[in-house]
MIPADREN-981279 format. One record per residue: residue number from 1; residue in one letter; y, x negated, z of N, C-alpha, C, O in turn. Coordinates in steps of 0.001 Angstrom, whole numbers. Example, Ala and Ser with C-alpha at 12.3 -4.5 7.8 and 13.67 -1.06 7.14 Angstrom:
residues 2
@kolse 1, vomar a, n_north -5690, n_east -13190, n_up 7800, ca_north -4500, ca_east -12300, ca_up 7800, c_north -3300, c_east -13200, c_up 7800, o_north -3319, o_east -14236, o_up 8465
@kolse 2, vomar s, n_north -2250, n_east -12850, n_up 7080, ca_north -1060, ca_east -13670, ca_up 7140, c_north 30, c_east -12900, c_up 7870, o_north 1138, o_east -13409, o_up 8039
//
This chain:
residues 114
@kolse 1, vomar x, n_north -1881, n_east 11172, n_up -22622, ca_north -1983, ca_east 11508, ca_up -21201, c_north -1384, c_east 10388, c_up -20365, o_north -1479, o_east 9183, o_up -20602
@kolse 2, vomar x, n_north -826, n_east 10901, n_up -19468, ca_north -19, ca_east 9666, ca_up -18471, c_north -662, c_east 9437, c_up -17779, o_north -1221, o_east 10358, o_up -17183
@kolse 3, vomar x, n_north -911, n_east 8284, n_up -17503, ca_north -1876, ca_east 7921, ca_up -16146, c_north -1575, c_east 6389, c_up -15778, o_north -1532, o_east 5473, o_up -16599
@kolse 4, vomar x, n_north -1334, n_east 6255, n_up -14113, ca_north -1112, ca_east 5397, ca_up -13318, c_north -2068, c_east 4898, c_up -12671, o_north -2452, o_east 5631, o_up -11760
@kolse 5, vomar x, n_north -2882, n_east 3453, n_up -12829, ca_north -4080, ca_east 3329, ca_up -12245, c_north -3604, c_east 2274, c_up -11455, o_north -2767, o_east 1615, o_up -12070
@kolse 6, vomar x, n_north -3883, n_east 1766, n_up -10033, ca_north -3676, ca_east 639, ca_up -9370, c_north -4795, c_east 96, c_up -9017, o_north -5819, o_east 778, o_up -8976
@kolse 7, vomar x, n_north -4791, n_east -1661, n_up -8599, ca_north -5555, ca_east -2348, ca_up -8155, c_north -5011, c_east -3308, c_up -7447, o_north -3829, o_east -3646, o_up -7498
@kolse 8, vomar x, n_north -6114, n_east -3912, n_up -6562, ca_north -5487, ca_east -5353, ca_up -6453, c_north -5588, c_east -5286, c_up -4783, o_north -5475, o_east -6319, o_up -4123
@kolse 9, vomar x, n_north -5853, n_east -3727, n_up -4032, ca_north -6130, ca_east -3871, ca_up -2824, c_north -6976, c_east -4301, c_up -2169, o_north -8069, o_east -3987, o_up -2642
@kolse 10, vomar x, n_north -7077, n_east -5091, n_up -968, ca_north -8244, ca_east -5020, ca_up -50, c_north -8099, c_east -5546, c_up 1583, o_north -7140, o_east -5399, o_up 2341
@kolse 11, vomar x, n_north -9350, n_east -6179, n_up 1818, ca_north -8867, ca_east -6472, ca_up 3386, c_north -8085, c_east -7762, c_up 2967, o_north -8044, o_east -8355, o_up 1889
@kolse 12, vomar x, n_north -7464, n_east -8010, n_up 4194, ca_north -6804, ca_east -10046, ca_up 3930, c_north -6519, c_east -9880, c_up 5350, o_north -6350, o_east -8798, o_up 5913
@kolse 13, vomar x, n_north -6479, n_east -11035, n_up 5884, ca_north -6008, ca_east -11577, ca_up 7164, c_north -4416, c_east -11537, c_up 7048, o_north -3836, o_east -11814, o_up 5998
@kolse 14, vomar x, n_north -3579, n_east -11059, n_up 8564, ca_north -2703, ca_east -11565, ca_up 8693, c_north -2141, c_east -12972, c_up 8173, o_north -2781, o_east -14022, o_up 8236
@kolse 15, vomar x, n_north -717, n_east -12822, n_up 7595, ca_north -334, ca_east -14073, ca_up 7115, c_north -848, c_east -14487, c_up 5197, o_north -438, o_east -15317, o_up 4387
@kolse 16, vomar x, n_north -1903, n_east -13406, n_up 5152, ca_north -2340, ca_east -13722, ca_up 3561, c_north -1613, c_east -13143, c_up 2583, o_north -495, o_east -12712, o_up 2866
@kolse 17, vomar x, n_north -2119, n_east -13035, n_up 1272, ca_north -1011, ca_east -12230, ca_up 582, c_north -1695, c_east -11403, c_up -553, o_north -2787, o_east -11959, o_up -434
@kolse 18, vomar x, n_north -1837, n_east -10788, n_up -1244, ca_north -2243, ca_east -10285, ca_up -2069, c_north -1337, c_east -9406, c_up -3321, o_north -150, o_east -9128, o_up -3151
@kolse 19, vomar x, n_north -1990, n_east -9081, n_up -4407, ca_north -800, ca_east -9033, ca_up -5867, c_north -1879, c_east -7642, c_up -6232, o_north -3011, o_east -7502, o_up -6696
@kolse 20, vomar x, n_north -1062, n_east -6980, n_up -5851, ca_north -940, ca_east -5530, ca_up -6488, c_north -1111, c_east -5244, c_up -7741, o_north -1149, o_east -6276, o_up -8410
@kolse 21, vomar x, n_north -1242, n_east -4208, n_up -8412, ca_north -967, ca_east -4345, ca_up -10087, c_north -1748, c_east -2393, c_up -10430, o_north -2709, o_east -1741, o_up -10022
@kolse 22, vomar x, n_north -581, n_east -2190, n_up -11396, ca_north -562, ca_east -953, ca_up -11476, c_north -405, c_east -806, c_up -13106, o_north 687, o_east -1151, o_up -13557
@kolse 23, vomar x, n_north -1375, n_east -336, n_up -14011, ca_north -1666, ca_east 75, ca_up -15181, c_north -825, c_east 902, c_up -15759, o_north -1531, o_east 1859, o_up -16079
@kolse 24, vomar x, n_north 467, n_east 1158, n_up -16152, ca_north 332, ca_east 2375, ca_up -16633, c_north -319, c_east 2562, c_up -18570, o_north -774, o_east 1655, o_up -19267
@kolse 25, vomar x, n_north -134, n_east 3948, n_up -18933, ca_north -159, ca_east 4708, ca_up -20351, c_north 48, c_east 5846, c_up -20611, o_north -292, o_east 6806, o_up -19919
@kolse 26, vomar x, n_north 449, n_east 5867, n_up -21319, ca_north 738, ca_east 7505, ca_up -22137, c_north 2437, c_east 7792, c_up -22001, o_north 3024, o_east 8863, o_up -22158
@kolse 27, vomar x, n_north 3097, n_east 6226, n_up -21597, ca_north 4362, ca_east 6108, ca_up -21638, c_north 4471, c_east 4689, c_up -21836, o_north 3498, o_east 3938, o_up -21767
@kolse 28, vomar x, n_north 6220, n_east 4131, n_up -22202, ca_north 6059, ca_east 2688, ca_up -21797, c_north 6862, c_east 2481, c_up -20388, o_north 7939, o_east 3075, o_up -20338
@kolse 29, vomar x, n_north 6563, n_east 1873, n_up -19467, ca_north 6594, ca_east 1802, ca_up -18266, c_north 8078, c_east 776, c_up -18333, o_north 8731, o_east 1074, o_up -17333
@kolse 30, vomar x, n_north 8586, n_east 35, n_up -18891, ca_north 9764, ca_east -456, ca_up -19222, c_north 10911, c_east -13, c_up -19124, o_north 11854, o_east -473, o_up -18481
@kolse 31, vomar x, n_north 10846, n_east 1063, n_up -19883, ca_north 11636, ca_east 2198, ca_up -20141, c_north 12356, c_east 3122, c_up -18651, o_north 13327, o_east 3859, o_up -18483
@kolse 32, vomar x, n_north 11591, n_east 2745, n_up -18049, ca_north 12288, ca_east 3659, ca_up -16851, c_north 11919, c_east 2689, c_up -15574, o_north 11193, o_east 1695, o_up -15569
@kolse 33, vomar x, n_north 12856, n_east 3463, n_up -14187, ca_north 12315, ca_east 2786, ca_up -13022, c_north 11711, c_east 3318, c_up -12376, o_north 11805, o_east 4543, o_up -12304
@kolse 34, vomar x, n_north 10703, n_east 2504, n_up -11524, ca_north 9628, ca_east 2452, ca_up -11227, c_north 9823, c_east 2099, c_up -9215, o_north 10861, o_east 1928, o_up -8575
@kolse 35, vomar x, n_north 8736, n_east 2105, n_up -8857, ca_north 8732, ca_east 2253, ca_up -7783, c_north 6962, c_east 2006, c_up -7054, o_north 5927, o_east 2145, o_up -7706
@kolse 36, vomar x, n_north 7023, n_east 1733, n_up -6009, ca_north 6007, ca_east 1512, ca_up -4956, c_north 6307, c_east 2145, c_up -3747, o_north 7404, o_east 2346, o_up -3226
@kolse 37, vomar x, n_north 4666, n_east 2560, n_up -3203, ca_north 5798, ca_east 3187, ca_up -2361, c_north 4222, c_east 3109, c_up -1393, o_north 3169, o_east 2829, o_up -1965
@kolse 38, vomar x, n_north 4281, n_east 3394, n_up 75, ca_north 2785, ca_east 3127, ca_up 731, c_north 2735, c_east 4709, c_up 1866, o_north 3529, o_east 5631, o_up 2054
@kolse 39, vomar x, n_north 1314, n_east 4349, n_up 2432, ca_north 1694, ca_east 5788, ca_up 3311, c_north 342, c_east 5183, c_up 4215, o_north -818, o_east 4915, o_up 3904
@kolse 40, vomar x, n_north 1052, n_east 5123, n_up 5373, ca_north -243, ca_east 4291, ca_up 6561, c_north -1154, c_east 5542, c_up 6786, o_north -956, o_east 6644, o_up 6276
@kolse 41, vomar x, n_north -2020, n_east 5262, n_up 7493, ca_north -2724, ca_east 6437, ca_up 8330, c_north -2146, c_east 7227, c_up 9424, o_north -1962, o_east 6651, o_up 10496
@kolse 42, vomar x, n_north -1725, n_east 8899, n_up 9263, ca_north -1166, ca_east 9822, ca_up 10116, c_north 160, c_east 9517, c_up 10008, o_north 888, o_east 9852, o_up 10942
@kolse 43, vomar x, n_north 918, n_east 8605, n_up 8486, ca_north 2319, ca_east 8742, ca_up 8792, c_north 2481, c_east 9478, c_up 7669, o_north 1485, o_east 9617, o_up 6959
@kolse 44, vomar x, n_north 3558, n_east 10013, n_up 7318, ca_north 4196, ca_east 9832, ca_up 5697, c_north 4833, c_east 8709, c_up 5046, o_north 5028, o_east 7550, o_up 5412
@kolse 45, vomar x, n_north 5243, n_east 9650, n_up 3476, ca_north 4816, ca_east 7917, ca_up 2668, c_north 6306, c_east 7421, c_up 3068, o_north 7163, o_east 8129, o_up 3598
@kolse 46, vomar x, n_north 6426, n_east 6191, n_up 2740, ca_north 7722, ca_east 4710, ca_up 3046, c_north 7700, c_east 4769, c_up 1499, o_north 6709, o_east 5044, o_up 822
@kolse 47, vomar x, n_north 8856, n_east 4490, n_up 1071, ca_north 9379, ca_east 3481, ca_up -239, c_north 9235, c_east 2362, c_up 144, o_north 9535, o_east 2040, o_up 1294
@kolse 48, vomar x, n_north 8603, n_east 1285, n_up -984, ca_north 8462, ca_east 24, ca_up -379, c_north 9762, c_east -837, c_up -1354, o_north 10562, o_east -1599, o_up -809
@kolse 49, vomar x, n_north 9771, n_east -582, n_up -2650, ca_north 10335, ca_east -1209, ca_up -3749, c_north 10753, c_east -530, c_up -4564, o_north 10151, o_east 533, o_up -4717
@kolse 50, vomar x, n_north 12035, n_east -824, n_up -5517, ca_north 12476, ca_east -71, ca_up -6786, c_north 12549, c_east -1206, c_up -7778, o_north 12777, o_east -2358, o_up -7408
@kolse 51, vomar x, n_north 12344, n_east -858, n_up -9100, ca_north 12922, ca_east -2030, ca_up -10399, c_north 13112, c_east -1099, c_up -10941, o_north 12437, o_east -83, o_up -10777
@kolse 52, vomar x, n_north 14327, n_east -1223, n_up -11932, ca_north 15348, ca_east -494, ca_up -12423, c_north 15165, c_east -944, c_up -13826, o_north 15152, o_east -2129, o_up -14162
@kolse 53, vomar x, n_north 15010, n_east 166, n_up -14705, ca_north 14597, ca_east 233, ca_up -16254, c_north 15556, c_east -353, c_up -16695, o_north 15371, o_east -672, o_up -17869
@kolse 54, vomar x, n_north 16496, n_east -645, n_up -16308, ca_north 17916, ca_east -1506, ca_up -17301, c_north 18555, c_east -2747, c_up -16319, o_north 19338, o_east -2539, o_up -15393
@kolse 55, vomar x, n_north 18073, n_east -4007, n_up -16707, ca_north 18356, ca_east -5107, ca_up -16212, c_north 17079, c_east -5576, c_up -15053, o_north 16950, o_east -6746, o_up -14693
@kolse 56, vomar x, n_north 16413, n_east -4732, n_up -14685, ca_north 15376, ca_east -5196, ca_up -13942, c_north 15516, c_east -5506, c_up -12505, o_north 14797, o_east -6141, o_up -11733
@kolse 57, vomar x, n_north 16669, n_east -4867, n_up -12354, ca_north 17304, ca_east -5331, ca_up -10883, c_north 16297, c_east -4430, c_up -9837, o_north 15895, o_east -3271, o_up -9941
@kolse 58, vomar x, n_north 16092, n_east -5341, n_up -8911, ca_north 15109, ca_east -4672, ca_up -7110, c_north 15507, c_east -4493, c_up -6039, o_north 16311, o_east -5205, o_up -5436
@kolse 59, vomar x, n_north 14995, n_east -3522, n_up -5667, ca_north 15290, ca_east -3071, ca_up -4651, c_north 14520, c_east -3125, c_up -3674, o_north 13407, o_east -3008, o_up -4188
@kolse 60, vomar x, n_north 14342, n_east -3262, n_up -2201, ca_north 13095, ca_east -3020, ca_up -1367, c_north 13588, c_east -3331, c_up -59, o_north 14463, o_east -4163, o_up 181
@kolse 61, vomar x, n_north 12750, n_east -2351, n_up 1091, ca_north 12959, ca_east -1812, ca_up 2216, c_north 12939, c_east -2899, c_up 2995, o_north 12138, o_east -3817, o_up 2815
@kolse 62, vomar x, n_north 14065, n_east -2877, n_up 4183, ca_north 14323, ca_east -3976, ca_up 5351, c_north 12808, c_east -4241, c_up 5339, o_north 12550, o_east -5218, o_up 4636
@kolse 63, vomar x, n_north 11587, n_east -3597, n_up 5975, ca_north 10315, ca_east -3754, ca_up 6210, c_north 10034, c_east -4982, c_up 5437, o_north 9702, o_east -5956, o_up 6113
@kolse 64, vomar x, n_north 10123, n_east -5190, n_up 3669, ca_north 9053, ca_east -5795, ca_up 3282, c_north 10019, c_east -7462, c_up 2777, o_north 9577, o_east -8605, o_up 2661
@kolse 65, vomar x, n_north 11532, n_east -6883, n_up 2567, ca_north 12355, ca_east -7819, ca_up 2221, c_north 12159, c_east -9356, c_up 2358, o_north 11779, o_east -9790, o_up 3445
@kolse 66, vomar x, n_north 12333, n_east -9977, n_up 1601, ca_north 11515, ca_east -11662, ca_up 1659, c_north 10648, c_east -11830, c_up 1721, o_north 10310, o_east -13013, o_up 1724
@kolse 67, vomar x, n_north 9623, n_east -10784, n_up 1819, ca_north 7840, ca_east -10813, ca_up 1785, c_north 7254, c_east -9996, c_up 322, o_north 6055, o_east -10112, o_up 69
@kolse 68, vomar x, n_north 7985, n_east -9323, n_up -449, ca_north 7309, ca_east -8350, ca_up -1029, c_north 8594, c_east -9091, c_up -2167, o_north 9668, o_east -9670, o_up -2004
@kolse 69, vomar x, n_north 7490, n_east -8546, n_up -3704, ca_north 8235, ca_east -8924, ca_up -4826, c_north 7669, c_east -8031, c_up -5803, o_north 6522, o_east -8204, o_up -6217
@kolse 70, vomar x, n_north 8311, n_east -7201, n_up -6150, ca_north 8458, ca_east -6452, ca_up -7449, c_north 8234, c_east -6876, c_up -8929, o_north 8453, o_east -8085, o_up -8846
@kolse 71, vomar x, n_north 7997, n_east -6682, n_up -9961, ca_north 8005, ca_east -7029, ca_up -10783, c_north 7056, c_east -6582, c_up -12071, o_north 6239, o_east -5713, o_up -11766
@kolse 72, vomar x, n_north 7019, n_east -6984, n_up -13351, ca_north 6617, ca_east -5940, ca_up -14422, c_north 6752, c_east -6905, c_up -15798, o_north 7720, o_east -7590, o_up -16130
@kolse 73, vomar x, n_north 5230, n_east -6702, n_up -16609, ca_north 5555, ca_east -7045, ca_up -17732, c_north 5292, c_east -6226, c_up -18785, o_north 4132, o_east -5861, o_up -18971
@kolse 74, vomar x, n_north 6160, n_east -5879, n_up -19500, ca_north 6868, ca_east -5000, ca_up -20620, c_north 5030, c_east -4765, c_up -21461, o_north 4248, o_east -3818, o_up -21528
@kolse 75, vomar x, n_north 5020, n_east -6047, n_up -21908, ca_north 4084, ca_east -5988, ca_up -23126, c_north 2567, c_east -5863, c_up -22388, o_north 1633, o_east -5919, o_up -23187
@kolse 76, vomar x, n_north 2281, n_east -5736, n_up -21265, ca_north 1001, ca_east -5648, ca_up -20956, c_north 1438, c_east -3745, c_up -19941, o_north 680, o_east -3056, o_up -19258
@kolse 77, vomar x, n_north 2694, n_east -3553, n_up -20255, ca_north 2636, ca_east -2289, ca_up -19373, c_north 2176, c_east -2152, c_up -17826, o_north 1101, o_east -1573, o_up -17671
@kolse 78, vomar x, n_north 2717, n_east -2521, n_up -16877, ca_north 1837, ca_east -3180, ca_up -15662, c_north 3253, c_east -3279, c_up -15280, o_north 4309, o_east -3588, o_up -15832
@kolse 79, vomar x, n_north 2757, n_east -2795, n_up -13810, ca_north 3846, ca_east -3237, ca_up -12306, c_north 2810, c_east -3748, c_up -11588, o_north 1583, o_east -3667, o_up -11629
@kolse 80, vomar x, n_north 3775, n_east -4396, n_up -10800, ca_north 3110, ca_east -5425, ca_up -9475, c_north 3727, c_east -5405, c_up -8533, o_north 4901, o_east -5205, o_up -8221
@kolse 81, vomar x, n_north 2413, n_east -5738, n_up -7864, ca_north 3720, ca_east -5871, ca_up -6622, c_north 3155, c_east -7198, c_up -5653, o_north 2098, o_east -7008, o_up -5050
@kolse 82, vomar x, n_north 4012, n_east -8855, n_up -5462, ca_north 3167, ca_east -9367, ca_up -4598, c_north 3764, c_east -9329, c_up -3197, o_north 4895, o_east -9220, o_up -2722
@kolse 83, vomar x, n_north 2887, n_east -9426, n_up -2874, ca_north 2774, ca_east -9163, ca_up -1023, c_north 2203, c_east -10409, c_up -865, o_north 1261, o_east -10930, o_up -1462
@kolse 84, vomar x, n_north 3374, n_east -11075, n_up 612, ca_north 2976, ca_east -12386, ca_up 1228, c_north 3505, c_east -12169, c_up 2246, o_north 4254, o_east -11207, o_up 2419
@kolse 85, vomar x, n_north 3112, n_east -13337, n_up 3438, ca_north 2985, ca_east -13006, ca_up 5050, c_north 2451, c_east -11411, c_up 5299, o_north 3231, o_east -10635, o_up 5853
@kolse 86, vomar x, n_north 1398, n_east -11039, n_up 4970, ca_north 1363, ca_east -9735, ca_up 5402, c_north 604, c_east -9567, c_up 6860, o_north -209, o_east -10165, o_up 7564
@kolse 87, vomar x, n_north 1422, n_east -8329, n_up 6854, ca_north 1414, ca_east -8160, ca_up 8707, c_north 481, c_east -6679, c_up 8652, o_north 347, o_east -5911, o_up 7700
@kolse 88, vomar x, n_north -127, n_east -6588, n_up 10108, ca_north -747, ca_east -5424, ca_up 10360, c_north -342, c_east -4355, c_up 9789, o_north -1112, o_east -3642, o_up 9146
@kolse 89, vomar x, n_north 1150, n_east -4046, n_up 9970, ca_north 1920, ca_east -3053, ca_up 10059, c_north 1836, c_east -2891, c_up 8483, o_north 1703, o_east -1684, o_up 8281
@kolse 90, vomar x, n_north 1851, n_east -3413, n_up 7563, ca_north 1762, ca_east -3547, ca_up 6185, c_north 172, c_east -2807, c_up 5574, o_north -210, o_east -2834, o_up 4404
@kolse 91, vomar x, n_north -330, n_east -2371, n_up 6390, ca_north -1754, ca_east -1526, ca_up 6231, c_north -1498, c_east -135, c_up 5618, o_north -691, o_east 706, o_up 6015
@kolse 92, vomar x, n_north -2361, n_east -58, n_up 4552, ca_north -1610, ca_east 1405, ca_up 3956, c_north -2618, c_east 1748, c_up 2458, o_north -3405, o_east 943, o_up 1961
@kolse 93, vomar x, n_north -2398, n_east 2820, n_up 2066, ca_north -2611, ca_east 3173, ca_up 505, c_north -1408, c_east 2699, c_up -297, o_north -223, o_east 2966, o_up -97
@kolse 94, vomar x, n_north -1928, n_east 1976, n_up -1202, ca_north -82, ca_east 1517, ca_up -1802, c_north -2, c_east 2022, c_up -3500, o_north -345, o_east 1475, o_up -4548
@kolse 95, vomar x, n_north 619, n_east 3320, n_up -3174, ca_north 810, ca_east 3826, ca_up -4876, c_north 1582, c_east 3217, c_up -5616, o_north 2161, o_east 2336, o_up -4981
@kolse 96, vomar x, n_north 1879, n_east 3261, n_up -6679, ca_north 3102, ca_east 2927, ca_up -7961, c_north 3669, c_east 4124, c_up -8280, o_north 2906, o_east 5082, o_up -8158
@kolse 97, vomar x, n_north 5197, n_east 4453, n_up -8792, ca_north 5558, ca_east 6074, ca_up -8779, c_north 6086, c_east 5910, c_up -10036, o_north 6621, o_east 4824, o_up -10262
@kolse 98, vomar x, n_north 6061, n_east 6723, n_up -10893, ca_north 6894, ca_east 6650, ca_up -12061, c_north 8201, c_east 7698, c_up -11372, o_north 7888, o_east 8826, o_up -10990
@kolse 99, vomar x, n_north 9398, n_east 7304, n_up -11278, ca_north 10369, ca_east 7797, ca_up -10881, c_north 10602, c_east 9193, c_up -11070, o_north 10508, o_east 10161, o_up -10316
@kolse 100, vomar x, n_north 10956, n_east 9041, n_up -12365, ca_north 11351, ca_east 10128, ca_up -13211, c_north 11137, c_east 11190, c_up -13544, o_north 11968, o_east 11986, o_up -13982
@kolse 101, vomar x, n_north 9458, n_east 11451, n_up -13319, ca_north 8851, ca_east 12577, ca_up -13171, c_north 7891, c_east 12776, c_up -11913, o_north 7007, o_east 13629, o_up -11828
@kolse 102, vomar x, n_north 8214, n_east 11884, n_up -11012, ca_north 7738, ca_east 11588, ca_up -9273, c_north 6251, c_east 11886, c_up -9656, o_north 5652, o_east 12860, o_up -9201
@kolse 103, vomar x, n_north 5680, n_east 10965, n_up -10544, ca_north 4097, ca_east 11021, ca_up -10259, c_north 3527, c_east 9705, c_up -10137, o_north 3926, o_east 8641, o_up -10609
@kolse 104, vomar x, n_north 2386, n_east 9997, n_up -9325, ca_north 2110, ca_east 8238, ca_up -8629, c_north 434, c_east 8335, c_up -9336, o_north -97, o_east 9337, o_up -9815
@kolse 105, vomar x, n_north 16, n_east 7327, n_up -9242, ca_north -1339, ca_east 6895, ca_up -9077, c_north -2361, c_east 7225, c_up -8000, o_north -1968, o_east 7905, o_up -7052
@kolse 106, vomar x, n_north -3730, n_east 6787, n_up -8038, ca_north -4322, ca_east 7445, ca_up -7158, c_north -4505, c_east 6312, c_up -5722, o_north -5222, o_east 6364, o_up -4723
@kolse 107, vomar x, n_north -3768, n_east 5603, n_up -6070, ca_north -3437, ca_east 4538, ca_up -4938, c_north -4750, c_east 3371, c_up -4601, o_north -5958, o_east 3485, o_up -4809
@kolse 108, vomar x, n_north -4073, n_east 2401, n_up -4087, ca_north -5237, ca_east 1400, ca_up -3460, c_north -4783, c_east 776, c_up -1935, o_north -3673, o_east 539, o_up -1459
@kolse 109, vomar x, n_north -5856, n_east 655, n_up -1517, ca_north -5994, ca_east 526, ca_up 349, c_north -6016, c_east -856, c_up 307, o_north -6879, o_east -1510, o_up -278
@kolse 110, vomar x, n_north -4539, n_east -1568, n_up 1271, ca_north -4219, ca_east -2407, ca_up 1972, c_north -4490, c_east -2609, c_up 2929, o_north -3860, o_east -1981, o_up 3780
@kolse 111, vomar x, n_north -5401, n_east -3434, n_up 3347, ca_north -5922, ca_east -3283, ca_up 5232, c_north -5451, c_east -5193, c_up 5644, o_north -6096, o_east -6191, o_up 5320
@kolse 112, vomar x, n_north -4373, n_east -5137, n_up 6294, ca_north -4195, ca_east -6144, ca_up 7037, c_north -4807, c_east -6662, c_up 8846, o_north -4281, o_east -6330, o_up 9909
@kolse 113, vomar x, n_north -6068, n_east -7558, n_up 8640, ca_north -6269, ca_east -7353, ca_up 10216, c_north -7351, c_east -9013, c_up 10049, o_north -7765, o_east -9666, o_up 9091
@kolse 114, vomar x, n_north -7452, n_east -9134, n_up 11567, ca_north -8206, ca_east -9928, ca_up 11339, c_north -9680, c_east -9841, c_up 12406, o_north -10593, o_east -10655, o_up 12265
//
């Protein structure tokens, strides 16, 4: 069974940072690219990040660029994502997507405020 579990959300003050982290199984998560992606309250969802199953190369939205870092280790099966300087606007449910067959996790709540 495939399943995408995330953690790693919560409140933090403006300016703090916090490290995401997304479980997968019932695939190896290596193997393909991957993605983050958030959805504030009353908007639809934003892409936040891409890493690319061959070479590991990233991608990620003007929004989070120089603040947000992608990343993944093979042998523990796990995406991440760290988040630093985070801003209000950065408040959200923040899923993990497996690309390929566009299914996400059941997400975790980012609340930036102080």
């Amino acid at each position: 069974e495939v399943q995408l579990v995330e953690s790693g959300g919560g409140l933090v003050q403006p300016g703090g940072s916090l490290r995401l982290s997304c479980a997968a199984s019932g695939f190896t998560l290596g193997r393909y690219d991957m993605s983050w992606v958030r959805q504030a309250p009353g908007k639809g969802p934003e892409w936040v990040s891409n890493i690319t199953s061959v070479g590991g190369t990233t991608y990620y939205a003007d929004s989070v660029k120089g603040r947000f870092t992608i990343s993944r280790d093979v042998a523990k099966n796990t995406l991440y994502l760290q988040m630093n300087s985070l801003k209000p606007e950065d408040t959200a449910v923040y899923y993990c997507k497996w690309n390929y067959y566009n299914i996400r996790g059941q997400g975790t709540q980012v609340t930036v405020s102080s």
